[in-house]
C-alpha positions as CSV (number, residue, x, y, z in Angstrom):
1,X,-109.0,-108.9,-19.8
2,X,-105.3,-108.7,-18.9
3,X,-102.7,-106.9,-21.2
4,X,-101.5,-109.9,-22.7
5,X,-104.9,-110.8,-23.6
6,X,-105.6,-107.6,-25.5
7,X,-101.9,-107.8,-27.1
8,X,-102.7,-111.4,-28.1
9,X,-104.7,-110.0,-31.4
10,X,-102.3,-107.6,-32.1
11,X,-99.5,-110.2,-32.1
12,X,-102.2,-112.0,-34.6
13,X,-102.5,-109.5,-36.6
14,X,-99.0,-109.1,-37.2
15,X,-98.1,-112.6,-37.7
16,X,-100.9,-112.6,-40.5
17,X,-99.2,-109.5,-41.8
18,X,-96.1,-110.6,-42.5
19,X,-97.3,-113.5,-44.0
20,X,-99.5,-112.4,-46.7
21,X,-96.3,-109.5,-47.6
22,X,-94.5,-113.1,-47.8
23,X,-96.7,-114.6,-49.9
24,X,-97.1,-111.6,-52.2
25,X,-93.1,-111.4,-52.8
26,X,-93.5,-114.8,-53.4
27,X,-96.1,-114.4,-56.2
28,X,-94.8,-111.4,-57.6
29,X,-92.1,-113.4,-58.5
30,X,-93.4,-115.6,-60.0
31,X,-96.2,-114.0,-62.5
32,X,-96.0,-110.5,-64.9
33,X,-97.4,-107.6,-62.4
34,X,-100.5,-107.9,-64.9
35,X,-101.1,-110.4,-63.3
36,X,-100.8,-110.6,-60.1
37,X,-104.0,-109.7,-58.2
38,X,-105.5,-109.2,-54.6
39,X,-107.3,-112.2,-55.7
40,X,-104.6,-114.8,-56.1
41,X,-102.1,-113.3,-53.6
42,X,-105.6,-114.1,-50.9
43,X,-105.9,-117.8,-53.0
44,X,-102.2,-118.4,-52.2
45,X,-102.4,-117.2,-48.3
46,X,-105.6,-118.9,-48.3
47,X,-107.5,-116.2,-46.6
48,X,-110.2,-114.2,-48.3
49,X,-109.5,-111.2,-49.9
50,X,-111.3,-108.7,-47.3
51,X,-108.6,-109.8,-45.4
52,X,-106.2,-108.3,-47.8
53,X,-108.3,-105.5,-48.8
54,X,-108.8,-104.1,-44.8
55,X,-105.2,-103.8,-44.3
56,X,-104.0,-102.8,-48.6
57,X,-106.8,-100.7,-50.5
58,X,-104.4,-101.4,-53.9
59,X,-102.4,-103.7,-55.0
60,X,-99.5,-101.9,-56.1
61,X,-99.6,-100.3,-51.7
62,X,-99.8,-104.0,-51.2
63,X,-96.5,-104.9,-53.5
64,X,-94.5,-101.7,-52.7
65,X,-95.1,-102.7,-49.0
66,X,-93.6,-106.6,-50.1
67,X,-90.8,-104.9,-51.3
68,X,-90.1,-102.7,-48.5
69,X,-90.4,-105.7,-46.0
70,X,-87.8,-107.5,-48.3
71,X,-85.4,-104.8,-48.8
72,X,-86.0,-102.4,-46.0
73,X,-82.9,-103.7,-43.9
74,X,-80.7,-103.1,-46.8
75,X,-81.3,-99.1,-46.9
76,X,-79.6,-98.4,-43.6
77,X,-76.3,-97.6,-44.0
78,X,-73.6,-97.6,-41.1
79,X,-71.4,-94.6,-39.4
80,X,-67.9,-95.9,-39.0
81,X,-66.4,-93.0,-39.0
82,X,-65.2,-92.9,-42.2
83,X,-68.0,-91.9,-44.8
84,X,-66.4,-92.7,-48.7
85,X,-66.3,-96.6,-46.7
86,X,-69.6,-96.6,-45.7
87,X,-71.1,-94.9,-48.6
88,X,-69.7,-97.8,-50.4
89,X,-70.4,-100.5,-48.0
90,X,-74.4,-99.7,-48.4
91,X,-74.2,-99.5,-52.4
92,X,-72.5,-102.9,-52.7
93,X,-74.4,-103.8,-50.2
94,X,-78.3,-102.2,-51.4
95,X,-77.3,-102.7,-54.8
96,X,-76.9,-106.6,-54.3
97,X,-80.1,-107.3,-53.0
98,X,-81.8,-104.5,-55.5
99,X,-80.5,-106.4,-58.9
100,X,-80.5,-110.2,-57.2
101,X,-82.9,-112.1,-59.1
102,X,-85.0,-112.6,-56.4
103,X,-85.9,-109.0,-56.5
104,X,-85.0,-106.8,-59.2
105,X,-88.1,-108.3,-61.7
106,X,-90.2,-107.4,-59.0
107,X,-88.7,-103.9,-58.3
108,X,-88.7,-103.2,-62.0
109,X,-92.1,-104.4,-62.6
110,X,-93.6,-101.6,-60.2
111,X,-90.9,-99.2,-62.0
112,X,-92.5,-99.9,-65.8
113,X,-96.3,-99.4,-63.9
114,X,-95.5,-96.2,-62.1
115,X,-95.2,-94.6,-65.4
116,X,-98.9,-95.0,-65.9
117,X,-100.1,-94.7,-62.5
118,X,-99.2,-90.9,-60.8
119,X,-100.2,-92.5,-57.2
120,X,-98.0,-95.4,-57.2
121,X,-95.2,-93.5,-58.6
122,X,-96.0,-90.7,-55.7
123,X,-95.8,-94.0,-53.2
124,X,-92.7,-95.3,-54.7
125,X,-90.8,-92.5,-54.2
126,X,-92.5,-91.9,-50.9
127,X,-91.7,-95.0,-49.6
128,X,-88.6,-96.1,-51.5
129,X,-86.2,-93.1,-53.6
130,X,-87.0,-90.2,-50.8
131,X,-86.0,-92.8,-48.1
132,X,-82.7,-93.7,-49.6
133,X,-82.1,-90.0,-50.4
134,X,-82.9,-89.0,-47.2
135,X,-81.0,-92.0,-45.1
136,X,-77.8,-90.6,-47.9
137,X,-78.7,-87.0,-46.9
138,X,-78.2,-88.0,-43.4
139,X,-75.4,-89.9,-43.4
140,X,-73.5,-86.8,-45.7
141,X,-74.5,-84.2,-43.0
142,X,-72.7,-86.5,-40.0
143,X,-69.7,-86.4,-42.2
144,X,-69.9,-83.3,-42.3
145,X,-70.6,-82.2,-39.4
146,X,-67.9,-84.4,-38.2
147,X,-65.6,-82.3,-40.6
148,X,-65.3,-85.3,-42.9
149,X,-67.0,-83.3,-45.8
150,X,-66.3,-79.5,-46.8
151,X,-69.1,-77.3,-44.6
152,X,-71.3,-74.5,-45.3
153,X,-72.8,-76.4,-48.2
154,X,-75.8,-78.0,-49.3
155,X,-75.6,-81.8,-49.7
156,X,-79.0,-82.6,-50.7
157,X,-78.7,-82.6,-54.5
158,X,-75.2,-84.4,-54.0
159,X,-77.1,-87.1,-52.1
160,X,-79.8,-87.3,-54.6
161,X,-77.0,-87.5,-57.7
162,X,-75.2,-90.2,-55.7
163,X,-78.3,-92.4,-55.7
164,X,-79.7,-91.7,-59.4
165,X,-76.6,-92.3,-60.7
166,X,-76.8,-96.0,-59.5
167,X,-80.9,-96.5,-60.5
168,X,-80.2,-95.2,-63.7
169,X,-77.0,-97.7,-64.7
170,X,-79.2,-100.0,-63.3
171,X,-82.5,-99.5,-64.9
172,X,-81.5,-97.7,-68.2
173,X,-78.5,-98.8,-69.5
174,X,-76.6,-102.0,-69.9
175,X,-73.7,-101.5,-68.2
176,X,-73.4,-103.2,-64.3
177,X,-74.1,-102.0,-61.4
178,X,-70.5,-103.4,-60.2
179,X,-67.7,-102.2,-57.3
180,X,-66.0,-100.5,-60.3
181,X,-69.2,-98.5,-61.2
182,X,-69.5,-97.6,-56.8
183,X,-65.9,-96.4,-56.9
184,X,-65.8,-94.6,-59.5
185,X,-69.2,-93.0,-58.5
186,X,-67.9,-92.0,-54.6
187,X,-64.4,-90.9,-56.5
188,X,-65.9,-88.2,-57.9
189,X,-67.9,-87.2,-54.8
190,X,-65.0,-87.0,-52.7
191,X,-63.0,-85.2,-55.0
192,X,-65.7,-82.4,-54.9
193,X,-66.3,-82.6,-51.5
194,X,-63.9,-84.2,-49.3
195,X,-61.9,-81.7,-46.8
196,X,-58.0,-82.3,-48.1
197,X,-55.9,-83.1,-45.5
């Protein structure tokens, strides 16, 4: 058996991968998250649902991992140079494809069930909140290592406050989650911890 034989059912497998996290975006869009099951996700692929089940024990690892696929390219940011404009490029940016309608039912959906379900709220912020807070985190410390940012201080709970303050506007109150909201938000950052010129 040559290497591209033994890669062939890899390349398979992941083909068939990205097509039932297709599908399930797809269905979760469509139905409540009541009622969206392993079951009808494998009807709609049309594969059984062993198929499903040997790669996502749950549905919700299933859905979060939908999600991730669909949004995962919008939680990098980008290093310009020049943090307060790429802090704000990736919130206009993440915060787009978060509330577009495409998504944000979905992403809300697994929100409202985490609150009954400790393991999928442990995954979501595994896989989703700690990511963004971390890929913030990371982005604050190049600023400031790059003297960008004031030094000698501690910029994980900054990082953190930075993204809550968006998921909360946009999951708790009614007010938009708008380039007037990001300004406003990364005006009072750098005012507390920008290096003055």
């Amino acid at each position: 058996m040559t290497t591209d034989d033994a890669a062939e059912p890899r390349r398979r497998g992941a083909v068939r991968t990205e097509e039932l996290l297709r599908v399930t975006f797809e269905l979760a869009s469509e139905v409540r998250y009541s009622d969206l099951t392993i079951a009808a996700v494998a009807r709609r692929a049309g594969v059984g649902k062993h198929t499903i089940y040997r790669r996502w024990p749950t549905k919700s690892e299933l859905l979060l991992d939908a999600l991730h696929r669909t949004l995962g390219p919008d939680l990098d940011y980008r290093d310009t140079g020049d943090v307060r404009a790429d802090l704000r490029e990736q919130f206009v940016r993440s915060s787009a494809a978060l509330l577009s309608p495409a998504i944000w039912p979905v992403y809300r959906a697994v929100i409202i069930a985490s609150q009954d379900d400790d393991a999928l709220r442990e995954r979501l912020y595994r896989q989703f909140l700690a990511v963004i807070e971390q890929r913030t985190l990371d982005r604050l410390t190049s600023a400031q290592r790059a003297g960008e940012l004031v030094a000698d201080t501690d910029l994980t709970y900054p990082a953190e406050v930075l993204c809550g303050a968006l998921y909360y506007r946009g999951l708790l109150s009614t007010r938009p989650v708008d380039e007037a909201a990001i300004d406003g938000l990364l005006d009072m950052f750098m005012a507390a911890y920008a290096v003055s010129p």
